[in-house]
C-alpha positions in Angstrom: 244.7 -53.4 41.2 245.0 -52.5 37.6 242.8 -50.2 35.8 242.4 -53.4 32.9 241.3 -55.9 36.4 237.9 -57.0 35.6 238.1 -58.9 39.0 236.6 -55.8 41.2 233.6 -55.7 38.7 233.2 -59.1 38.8 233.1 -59.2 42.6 230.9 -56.3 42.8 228.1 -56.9 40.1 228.4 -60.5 39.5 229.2 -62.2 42.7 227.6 -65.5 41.3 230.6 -65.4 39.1 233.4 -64.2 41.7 235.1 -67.3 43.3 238.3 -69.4 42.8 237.7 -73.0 41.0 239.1 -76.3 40.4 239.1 -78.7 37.8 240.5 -81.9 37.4 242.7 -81.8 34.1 241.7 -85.4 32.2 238.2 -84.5 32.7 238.7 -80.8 31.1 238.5 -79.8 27.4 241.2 -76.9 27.0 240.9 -73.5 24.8 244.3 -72.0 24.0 244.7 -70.8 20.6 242.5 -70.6 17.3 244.3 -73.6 15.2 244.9 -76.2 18.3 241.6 -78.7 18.6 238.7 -77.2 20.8 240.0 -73.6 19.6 236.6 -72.6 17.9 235.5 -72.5 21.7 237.5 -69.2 22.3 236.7 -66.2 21.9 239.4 -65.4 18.6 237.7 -68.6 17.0 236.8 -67.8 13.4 233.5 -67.3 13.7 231.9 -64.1 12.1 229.0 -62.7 14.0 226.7 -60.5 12.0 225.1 -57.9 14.1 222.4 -55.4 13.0 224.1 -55.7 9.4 227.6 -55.3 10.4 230.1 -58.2 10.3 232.6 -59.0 13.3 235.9 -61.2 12.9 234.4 -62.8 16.0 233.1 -63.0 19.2 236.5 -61.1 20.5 236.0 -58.7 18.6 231.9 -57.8 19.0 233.2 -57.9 22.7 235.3 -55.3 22.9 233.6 -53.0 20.7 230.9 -53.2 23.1 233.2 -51.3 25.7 232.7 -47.9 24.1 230.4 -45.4 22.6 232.6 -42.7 20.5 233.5 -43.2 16.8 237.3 -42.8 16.6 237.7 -46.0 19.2 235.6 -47.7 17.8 236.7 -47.4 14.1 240.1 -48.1 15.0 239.0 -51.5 16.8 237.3 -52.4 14.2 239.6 -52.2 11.5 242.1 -53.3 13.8 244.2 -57.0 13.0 243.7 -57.6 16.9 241.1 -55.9 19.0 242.4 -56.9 22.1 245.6 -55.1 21.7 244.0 -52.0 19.9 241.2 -52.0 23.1 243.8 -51.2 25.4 245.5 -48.0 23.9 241.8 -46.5 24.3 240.2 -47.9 27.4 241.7 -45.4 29.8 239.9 -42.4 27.8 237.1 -43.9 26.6 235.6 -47.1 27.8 232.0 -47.0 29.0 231.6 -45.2 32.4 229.0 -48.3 33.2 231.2 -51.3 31.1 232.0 -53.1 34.9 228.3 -53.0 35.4 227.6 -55.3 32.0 230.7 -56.9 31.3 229.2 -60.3 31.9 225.7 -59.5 30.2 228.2 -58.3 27.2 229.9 -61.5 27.1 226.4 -64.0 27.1 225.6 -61.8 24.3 228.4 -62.3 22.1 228.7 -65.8 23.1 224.5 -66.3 22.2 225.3 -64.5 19.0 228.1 -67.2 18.4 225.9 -69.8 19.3 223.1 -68.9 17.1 224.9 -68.4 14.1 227.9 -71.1 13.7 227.0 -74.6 13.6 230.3 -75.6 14.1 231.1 -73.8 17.3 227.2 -75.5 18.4 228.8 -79.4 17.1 232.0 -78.6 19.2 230.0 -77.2 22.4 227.9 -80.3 22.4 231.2 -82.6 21.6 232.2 -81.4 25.3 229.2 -82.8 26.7 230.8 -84.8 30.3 234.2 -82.6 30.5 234.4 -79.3 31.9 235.7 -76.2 29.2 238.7 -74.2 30.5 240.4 -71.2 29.2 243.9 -72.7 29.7 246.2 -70.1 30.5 249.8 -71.6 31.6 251.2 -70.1 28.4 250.6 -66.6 29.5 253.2 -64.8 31.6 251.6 -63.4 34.7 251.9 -66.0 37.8 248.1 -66.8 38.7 244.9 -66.5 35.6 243.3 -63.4 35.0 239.4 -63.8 35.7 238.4 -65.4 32.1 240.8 -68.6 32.8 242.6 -71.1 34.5 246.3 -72.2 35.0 247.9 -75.8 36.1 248.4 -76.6 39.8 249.6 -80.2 40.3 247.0 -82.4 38.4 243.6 -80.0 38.2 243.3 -76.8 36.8 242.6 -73.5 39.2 241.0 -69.9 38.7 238.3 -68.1 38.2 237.9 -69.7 34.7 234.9 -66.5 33.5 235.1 -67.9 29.8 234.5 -71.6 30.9 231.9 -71.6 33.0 229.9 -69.1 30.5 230.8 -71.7 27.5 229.6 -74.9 29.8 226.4 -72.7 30.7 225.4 -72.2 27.1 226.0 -75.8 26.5 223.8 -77.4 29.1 220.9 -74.8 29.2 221.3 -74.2 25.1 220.8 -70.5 25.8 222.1 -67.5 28.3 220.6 -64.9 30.1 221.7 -61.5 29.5 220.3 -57.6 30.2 222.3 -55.0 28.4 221.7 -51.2 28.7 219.8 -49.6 26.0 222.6 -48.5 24.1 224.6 -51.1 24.3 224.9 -51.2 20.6 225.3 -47.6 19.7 229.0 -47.6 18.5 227.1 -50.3 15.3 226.4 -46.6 14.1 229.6 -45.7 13.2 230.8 -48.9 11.4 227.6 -48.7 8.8 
């Protein structure tokens, strides 16, 4: 398993999330990149978050700042065109000793933040009202989704689809439930 699998975390602190699901593909609304419709749904969607007086590009972004506590990653992340990318050169040295342990709570927080602060991305969850919200991932080159999305079998969708079920969630219950450690938001130090 790869050091950058979230799947062992997944199964061990948030079994609720861990399983293998299917969707039916006209009855699914489909997140795969910023400009194409239902984009604003992802996580790269361009809505800024404010955060304890700092500004993130998005909910991307806030997420993967929230995986480490020491300035010099998270400046570089920060000032960094993709986060994603830049996340990954540091991980191995300095993610968060506990960051499989909140991973999930991490992500209902960015995705409450979003939520909370962009009407439009609110207009487009309630849009989706009736179909289910996948993170559609055929474009990407490994075989099967990683745990955030989906990819086409036949005529449904399939996988773990993390980022879906989390969007639908918000949607239906209008809020998310989410315990982070107490310093969850240190690294916000070094970007003021």
């Amino acid at each position: 398993m790869s050091f950058y699998s979230i799947a062992p975390f997944i199964r061990e602190f948030y079994p609720e999330y861990y399983s293998i699901e299917t969707y039916p593909k006209d009855k699914c609304v489909t997140i795969r990149k910023v400009e194409e419709p239902w984009g604003i749904l992802g996580n790269f969607g361009r809505t800024p978050i404010i955060y304890k007086d700092v500004t993130f590009k998005n909910s991307e972004q806030l997420f993967q700042l929230m995986k480490f506590k020491d300035a010099e990653p998270v400046k570089a992340i920060y000032q960094a065109g993709n986060p994603k990318y830049t996340t990954k050169h540091w991980e191995k040295t300095h993610r968060r000793a506990d960051w499989g342990q909140m991973i999930v709570d991490a992500m209902k927080f960015c995705l409450t933040q979003k939520y909370e602060q962009s009407e439009e991305f609110r207009k487009e969850l309630e849009r989706s009202i009736g179909k289910f919200i996948v993170e559609d991932q055929d474009s990407f080159s490994k075989k099967s989704p990683d745990t955030w999305g989906v990819k086409t079998q036949g005529d449904s969708y399939v996988g773990p689809n993390l980022l879906g079920r989390l969007l639908m969630e918000l949607r239906d219950n209008g809020k998310l439930e989410y315990r982070l450690p107490d310093d969850a938001f240190a690294f916000i130090s070094y970007l003021r």
